[in-house]
C-alpha angles and dihedrals in degrees: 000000000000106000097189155358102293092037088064094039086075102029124121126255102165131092113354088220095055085053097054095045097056090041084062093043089056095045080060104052087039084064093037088053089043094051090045089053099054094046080055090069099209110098145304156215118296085236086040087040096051102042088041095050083052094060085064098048094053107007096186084090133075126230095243089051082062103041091055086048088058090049081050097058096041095056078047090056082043103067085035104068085041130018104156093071084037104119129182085253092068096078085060084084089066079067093069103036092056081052080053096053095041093054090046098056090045089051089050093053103047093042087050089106097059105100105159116191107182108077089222087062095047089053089055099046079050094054094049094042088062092046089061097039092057090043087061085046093049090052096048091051094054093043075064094197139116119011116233107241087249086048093048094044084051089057104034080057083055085054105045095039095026080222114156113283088230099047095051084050092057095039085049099053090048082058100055089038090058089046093055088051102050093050092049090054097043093047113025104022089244149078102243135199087007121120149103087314097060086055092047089046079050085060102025105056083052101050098039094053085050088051091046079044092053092043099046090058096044093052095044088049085055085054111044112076113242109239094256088056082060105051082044086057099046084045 
């Protein structure tokens, strides 16, 4: 999962069973952040923007159902742009992104009764949203397991161009945003879910992982004993 340098410095090698543990954990709080951020009203993420948009346009259907549909198409795309390095596990990655739905759906439900008027409040509902969210990610990232199908179609499109990981991200974010946008035109009359707080998500989740990233090393160089504490010890 880890997509650098400074993503594998902090990642966990340890018990498999801790890891999965805590990768569930952070799917949770990623749903939990995500939810947080809708009931904000102020704007969300392009993947949150255009699942949710969709909710609108056929409501039969829950947020987390479409957002698993979009997980769907993407493993799809992946095997598509390159088949050849397309393997059966992958589909494992189908296990956690139905985790992911289901916990979606459950945040939404429990966070229906938030219904914030003043537009100070909802910024700071926002802020704290991302700061979950990014927790979950940070969690995940350090579980360093299975791939989620939009992360692995991100990275099989490294693989196949050689572009810079950041900059297909990002590529790849626009796209769902526009998409968002033009279905909610075409089928609603209006752009929905996007506004100032999807910019600030933009900013937020970044600088919030960097900041669990700082942290994590400060505290595991706290932790771990310097080599003349060792030799005190053995003395």
């Amino acid at each position: 999962m880890a997509h650098n340098a400074a993503e594998a410095e902090i990642v966990d090698t340890g018990s498999l069973t801790r890891r999965w543990i805590m990768y569930v954990v952070g799917i949770y709080v990623l749903t939990f952040g995500v939810s947080l951020a809708i009931r904000a009203g102020i704007g969300i993420s392009p993947q949150s923007s255009l699942t949710r948009t969709m909710t609108l346009v056929y409501p039969p259907f829950s947020q987390g159902t479409y957002n698993f549909m979009l997980e769907l198409i993407m493993l799809f795309l992946t095997y598509l742009v390159l088949p050849k390095d397309f393997k059966l596990k992958n589909f494992a990655s189908l296990i956690p992104a139905f985790v992911l739905a289901v916990f979606l759906d459950f945040n939404l439900g429990i966070t229906e009764f938030i219904k914030l008027e003043a537009y100070p409040l909802r910024v700071a509902l926002l802020v704290f949203a991302d700061a979950a969210l990014a927790f979950g990610l940070f969690l995940m990232i350090r579980a360093n397991l299975v791939l989620m199908p939009i992360d692995m179609f991100v990275n099989t499109i490294f693989k196949r161009t050689g572009w810079k990981w950041g900059n297909i991200k990002t590529g790849f974010d626009c796209t769902l945003l526009v998409l968002s946008a033009c279905i909610g035109l075409l089928f609603l009359a209006e752009v929905k879910f996007i506004r100032e707080g999807t910019i600030l998500n933009a900013i937020l989740v970044g600088q919030y992982i960097k900041l669990y990233f700082f942290l994590f090393r400060k505290f595991q160089g706290k932790a771990t004993p310097s080599p003349k504490g060792l030799e005190a010890a053995a003395e």
